[in-house]
C-alpha positions in Angstrom: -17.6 58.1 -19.0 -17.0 59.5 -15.2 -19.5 62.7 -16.4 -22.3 60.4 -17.8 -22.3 58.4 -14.6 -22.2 61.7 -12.5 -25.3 62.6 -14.7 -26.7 59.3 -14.1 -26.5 59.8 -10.4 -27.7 63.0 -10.2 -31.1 61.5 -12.0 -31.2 58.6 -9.5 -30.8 60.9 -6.6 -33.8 63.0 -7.9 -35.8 60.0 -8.6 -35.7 58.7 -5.0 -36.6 62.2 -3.5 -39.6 62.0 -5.5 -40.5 58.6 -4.1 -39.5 59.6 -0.5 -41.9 62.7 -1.0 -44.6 60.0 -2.1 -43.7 57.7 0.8 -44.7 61.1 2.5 -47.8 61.5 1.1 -49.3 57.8 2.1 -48.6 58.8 5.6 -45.2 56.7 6.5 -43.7 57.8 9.2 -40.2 60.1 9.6 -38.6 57.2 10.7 -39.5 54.7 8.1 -38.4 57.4 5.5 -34.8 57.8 7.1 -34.9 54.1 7.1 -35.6 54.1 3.1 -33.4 57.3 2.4 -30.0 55.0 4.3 -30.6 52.2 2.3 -31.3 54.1 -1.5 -28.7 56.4 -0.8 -26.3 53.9 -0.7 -27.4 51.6 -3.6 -27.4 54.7 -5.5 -23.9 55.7 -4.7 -22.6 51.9 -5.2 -24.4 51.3 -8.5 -23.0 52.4 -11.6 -24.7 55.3 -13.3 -28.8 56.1 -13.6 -30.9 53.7 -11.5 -32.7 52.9 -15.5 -29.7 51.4 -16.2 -29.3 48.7 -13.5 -29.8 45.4 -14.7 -31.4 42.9 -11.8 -27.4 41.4 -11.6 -26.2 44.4 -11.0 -28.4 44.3 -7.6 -27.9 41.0 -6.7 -24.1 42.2 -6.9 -24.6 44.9 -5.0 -26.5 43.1 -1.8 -23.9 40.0 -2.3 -21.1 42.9 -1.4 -22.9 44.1 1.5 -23.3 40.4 2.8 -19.7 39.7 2.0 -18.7 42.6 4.4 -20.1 41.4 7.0 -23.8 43.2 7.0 -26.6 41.7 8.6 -28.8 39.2 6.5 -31.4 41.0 8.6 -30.2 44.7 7.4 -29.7 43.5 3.7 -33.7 42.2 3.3 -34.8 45.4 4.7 -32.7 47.1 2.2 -34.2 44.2 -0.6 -37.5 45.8 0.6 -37.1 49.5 -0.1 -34.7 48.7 -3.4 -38.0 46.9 -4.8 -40.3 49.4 -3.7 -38.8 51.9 -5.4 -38.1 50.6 -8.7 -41.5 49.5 -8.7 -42.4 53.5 -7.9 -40.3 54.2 -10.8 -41.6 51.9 -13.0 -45.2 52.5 -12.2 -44.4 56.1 -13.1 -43.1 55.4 -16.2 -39.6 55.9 -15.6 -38.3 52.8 -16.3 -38.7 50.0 -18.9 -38.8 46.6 -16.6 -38.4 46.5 -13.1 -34.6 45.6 -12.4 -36.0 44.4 -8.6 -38.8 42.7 -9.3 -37.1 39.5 -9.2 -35.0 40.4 -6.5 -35.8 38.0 -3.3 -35.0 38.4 0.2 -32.0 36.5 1.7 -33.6 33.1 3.7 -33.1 33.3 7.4 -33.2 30.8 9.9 -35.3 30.7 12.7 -35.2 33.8 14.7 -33.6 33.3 18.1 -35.7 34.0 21.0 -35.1 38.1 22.5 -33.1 38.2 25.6 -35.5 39.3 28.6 -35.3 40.0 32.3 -35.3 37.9 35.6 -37.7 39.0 38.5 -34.6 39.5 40.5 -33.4 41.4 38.3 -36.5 43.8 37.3 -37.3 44.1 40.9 -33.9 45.5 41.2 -33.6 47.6 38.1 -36.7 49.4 39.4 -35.6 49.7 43.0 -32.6 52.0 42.0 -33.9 55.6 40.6 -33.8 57.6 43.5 -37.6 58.8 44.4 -36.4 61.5 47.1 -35.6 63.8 44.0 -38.1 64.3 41.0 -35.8 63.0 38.4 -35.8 59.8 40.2 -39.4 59.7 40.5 -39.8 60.4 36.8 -37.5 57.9 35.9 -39.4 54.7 38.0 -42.2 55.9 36.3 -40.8 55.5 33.2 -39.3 52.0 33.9 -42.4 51.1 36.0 -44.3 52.3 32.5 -42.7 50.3 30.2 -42.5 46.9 32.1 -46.1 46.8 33.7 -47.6 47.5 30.3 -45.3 45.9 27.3 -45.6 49.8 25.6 -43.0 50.2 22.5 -40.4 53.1 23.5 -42.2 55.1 20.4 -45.6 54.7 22.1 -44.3 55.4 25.8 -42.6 59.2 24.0 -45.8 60.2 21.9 -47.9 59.5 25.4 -49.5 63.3 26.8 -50.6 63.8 29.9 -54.3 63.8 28.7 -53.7 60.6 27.3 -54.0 58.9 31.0 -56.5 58.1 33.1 -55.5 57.3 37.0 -58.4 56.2 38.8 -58.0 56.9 43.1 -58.4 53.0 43.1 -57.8 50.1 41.3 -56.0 49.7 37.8 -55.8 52.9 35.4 -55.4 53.2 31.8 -53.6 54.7 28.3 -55.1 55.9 25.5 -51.6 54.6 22.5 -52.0 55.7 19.3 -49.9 52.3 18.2 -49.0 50.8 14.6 -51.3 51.9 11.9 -52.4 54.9 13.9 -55.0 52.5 15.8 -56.1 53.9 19.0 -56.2 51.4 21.8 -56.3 51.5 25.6 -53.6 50.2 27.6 -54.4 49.0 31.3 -52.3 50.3 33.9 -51.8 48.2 37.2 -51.9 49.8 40.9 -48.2 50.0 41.0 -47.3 51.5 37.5 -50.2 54.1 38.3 -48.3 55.4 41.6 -45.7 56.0 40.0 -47.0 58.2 37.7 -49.2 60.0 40.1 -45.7 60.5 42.3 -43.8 61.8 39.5 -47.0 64.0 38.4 -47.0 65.2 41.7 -44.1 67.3 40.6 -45.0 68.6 37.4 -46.1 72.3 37.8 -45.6 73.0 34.5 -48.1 73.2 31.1 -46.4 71.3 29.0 -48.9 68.7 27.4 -46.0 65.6 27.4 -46.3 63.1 30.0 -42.6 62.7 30.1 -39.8 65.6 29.8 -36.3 65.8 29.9 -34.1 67.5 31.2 -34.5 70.5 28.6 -38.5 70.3 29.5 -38.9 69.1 25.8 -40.7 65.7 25.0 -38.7 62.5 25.3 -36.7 61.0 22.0 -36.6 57.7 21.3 -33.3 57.7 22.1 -33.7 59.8 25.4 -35.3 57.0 26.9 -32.9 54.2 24.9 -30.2 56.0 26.9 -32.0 56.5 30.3 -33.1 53.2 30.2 -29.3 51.5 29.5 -27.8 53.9 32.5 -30.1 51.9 35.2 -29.4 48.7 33.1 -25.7 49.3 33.9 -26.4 50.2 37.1 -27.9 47.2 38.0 -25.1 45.0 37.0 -26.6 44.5 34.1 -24.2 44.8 30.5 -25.0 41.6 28.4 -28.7 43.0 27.4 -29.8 46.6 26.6 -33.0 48.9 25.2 -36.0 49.8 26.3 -37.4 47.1 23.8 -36.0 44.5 26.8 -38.8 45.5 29.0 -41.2 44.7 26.7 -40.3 41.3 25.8 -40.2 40.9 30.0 -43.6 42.1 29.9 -44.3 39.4 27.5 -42.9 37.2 29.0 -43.9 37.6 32.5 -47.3 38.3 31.6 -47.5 35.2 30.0 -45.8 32.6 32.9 -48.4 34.9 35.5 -51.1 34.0 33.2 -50.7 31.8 30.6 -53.0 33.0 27.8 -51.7 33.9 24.6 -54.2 35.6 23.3 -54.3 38.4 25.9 -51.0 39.0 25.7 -50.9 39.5 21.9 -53.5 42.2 23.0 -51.6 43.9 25.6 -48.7 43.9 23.6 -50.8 44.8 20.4 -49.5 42.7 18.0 -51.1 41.6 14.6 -50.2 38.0 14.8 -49.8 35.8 17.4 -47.1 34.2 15.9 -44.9 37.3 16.9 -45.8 37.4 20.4 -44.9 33.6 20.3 -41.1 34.9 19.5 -41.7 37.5 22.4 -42.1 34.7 24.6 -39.6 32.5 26.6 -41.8 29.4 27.3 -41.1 26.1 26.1 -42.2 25.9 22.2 -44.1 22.6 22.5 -46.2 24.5 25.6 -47.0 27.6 23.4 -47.8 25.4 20.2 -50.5 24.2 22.3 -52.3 27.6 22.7 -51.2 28.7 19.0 -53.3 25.9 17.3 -56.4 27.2 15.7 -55.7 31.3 17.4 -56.4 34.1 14.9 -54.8 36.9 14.8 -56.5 40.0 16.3 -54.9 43.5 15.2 -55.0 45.9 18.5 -52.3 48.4 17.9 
């Protein structure tokens, strides 16, 4: 019994690098794929034997344990997500007989609560502390002075390269981001932000195409900047909210009380639907209900 559900294994674990080489093939992303791999590695080492022998309770079993222990409702529906798009791979390739997921629904959440943001106090000091009499602290502002004057996602901000910028000897300058869907868009850049830059490019006598390096002289991670960004967070006092992602919902938020426009914020911040820059937002509901009435969405990036 222990050897046929080894065997059984083995074929499910064969089965999902198959589909995470197709996932590959329609262009997802590295990260997305890790994403998928985490979650199907682990319902393929919970469930008992070959993935074509899961019955749908066997699932629900399976994502019922994980809530049980304390996993995220949030976590769990992403992992709902990749279970059924796998077995739907599988069955669309003829490996299975029915589709043990394609009953299986996401766990119901309640509203989300509104993302934590930043006081004007508070950015204004967060981007008073990198010290700009060295070149590490003049990169760093421009990395903070980056991601709060233009709402960028910390993915967007790493990919950026030096010819991707465009600083002007007056007035507001711009990005080129490739953002979601591998959209190009341009990104304004106001007077502030774009001193920074030019301060911290100032400095750069090197040929690397990145905008930003670290200290290796290799392109920014995601996590380079996660962790740059939570040292000046802790710096400033500040321990109870952390990310890069915090700037951006300031942005949003900010952006929106300066001018209160919904619209052109869901641009700058290049979201699909206005309904997610409404959660971006820390306004009073009944005011941004208002502005949401009738609004279509318009994809940027």
């Amino acid at each position: 019994m222990a050897r046929r559900e080894q065997q059984g294994r083995r074929s499910s674990e064969r089965d999902l690098e198959e589909f995470l080489g197709a996932l590959a093939l329609e262009g997802r992303s590295a990260h997305s794929r890790r994403a998928y791999r985490r979650d199907l590695e682990a319902l393929v080492a919970a469930l008992p034997g070959a993935i074509g022998q899961v019955r749908p309770a066997d699932l629900r079993d399976h994502f019922r344990q994980q809530l049980t222990a304390g996993r995220s409702p949030s976590s769990i529906n992403r992992a709902i997500a990749a279970t059924r798009s796998f077995c739907r791979f599988l069955f669309e390739e003829g490996r299975l007989e029915m589709n043990p997921a394609q009953a299986l629904r996401s766990i119901r959440l309640g509203p989300p609560l509104a993302p934590k943001h930043l006081t004007v106090p508070e950015v204004q000091h967060l981007l008073s502390l990198p010290d700009i009499g060295t070149p590490t602290g003049r990169r760093d502002r421009a990395i903070l002075m980056l991601l709060y004057n233009t709402g960028l996602r910390v993915g967007e901000l790493c990919a950026l390269s030096r010819e991707d910028i465009r600083l002007p000897a007056e007035g507001w300058g711009a990005l080129q981001v490739v953002g979601k869907g591998r959209r190009l868009c341009r990104v304004p850049i106001n007077r502030p932000a774009a001193d920074a830059l030019l301060a911290y490019l100032a400095d750069r006598e090197d040929a690397e195409p990145a905008l930003f390096l670290n200290r290796s002289q290799d392109r920014f991670s995601v996590r380079g900047i996660a962790l740059l960004v939570n040292r000046y967070l802790r710096m400033a006092g500040i321990t109870d909210r952390s990310g890069p992602h915090l700037l951006r919902h300031t942005f949003a938020t900010h952006a929106l009380r300066a001018r209160p426009n919904l619209r052109a914020v869901q641009e700058l911040l290049g979201h699909a639907w206005v309904t997610t820059t409404q959660r971006y937002t820390h306004l009073e509901v009944e005011d941004l209900q208002a502005q949401v009435a009738d609004l279509p969405a318009n994809p940027m990036r």
